[in-house]
N, C-alpha and C positions, 0 to 999 in steps of 0.2 A: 537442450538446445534453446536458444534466445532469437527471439525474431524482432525485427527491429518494427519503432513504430514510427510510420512515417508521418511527419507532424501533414501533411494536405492530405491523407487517405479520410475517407470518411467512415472505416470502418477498420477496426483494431486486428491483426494479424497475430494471430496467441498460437505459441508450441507448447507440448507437455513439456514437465520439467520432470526431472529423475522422480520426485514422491507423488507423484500423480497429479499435481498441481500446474500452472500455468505459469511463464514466463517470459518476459517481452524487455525490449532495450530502447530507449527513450532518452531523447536529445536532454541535456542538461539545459532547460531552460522551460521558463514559466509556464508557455502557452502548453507545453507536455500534460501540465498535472491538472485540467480538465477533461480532456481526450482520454487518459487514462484512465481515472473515475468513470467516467462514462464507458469504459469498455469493463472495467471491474463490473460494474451493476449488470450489464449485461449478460456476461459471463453468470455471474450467479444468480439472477431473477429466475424466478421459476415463470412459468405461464397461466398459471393458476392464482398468481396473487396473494398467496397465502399471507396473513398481517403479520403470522409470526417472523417467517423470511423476510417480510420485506423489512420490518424493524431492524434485522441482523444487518441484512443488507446496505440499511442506511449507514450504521453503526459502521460497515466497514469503510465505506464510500469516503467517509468523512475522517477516518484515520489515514486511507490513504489518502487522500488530499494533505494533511497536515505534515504526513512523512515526507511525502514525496517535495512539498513546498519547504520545506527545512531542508533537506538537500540539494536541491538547486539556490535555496537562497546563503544556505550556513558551508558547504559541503564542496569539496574538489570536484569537478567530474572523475571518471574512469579514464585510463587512458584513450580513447577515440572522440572524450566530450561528452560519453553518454553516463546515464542512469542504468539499473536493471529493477523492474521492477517482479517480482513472484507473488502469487498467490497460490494456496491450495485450502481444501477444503476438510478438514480433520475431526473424526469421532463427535468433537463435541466443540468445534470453533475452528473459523476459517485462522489460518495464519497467511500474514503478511509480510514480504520483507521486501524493503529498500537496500541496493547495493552502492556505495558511492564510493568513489575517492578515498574517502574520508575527509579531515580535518575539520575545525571549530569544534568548540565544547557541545557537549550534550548533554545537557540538564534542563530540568523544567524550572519555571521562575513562576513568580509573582509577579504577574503586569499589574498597573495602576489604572485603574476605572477609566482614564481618556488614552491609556497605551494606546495605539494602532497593532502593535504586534505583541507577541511573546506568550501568548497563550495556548500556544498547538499541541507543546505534551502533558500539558494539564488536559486537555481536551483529552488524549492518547490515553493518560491515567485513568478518568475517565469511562471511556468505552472498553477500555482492556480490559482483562482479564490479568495479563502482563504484559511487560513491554521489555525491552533492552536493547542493547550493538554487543559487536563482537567486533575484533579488525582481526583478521590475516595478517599473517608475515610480509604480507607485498602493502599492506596497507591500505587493502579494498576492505571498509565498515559497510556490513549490516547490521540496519535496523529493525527491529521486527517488535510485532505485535499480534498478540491473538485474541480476536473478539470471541465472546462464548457465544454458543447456538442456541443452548440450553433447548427447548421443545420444539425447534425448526432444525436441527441438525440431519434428522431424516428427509427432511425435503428437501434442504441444501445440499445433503451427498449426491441423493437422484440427479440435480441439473448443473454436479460439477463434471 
């Protein structure tokens, strides 16, 4: 199931997804991919504050911002206009995945010291563990990426 996010709610409406993770549907456009960050952190901050979590945590925050910004700015919508964004929480690393449209290339570049852009899957490379897409036969790309938990994966299981 996919619940949609409504860009005025101030607070994120998440359903499970079939592998025990979360999944939500989000307007193809910029002001989405704050709102969502901030309901991913949410989702997985424990209350205890643990530094190990919260590193992971950042770590994810900050992949999805860069997926989710690559798809509304490189990327079709879905048929309705929208994104899907997932997460779940796995053994030893959260995974992430962006559902889009598809289209434009997907590769990471070399930006030049005053670029403004082109640096979000070096970032991705990065914090992942791994990363790739896949497209379906209808032409909806996922993107995904799995950050490691490595010594916070038990506290991140407890408050997925």
């Amino acid at each position: 199931m996919v619940v949609p996010l409504s860009t005025d709610a101030p607070a994120l409406l998440k359903a499970p997804s079939g592998d025990g993770g979360c999944s939500v549907l989000l307007p193809h456009e910029a002001m989405a991919v704050p709102q969502a960050r901030r309901a991913v952190v949410a989702d997985l901050s424990t209350p205890l504050a643990d530094p190990a979590v919260a590193a992971v945590v950042d770590a994810v925050a900050v992949v999805v911002s860069e997926l989710l910004g690559n798809a509304v700015r490189h990327a079709a919508p879905l048929g309705e206009g929208d994104l899907i964004l997932r997460w779940s929480v796995e053994v030893d690393a959260v995974r992430i995945e962006v559902v889009d449209g598809g289209g434009g290339a997907l590769a990471s570049r070399d930006a030049t010291a005053t670029a403004t852009s082109g640096r979000g899957l070096r970032i991705v490379e990065a914090l992942a563990s791994e990363w790739g897409s896949e497209t379906d036969t209808t032409g909806r790309r996922t993107v995904w990426a799995t950050i490691p938990t490595t010594c916070a994966s038990d506290d991140l299981a407890r408050t997925a």
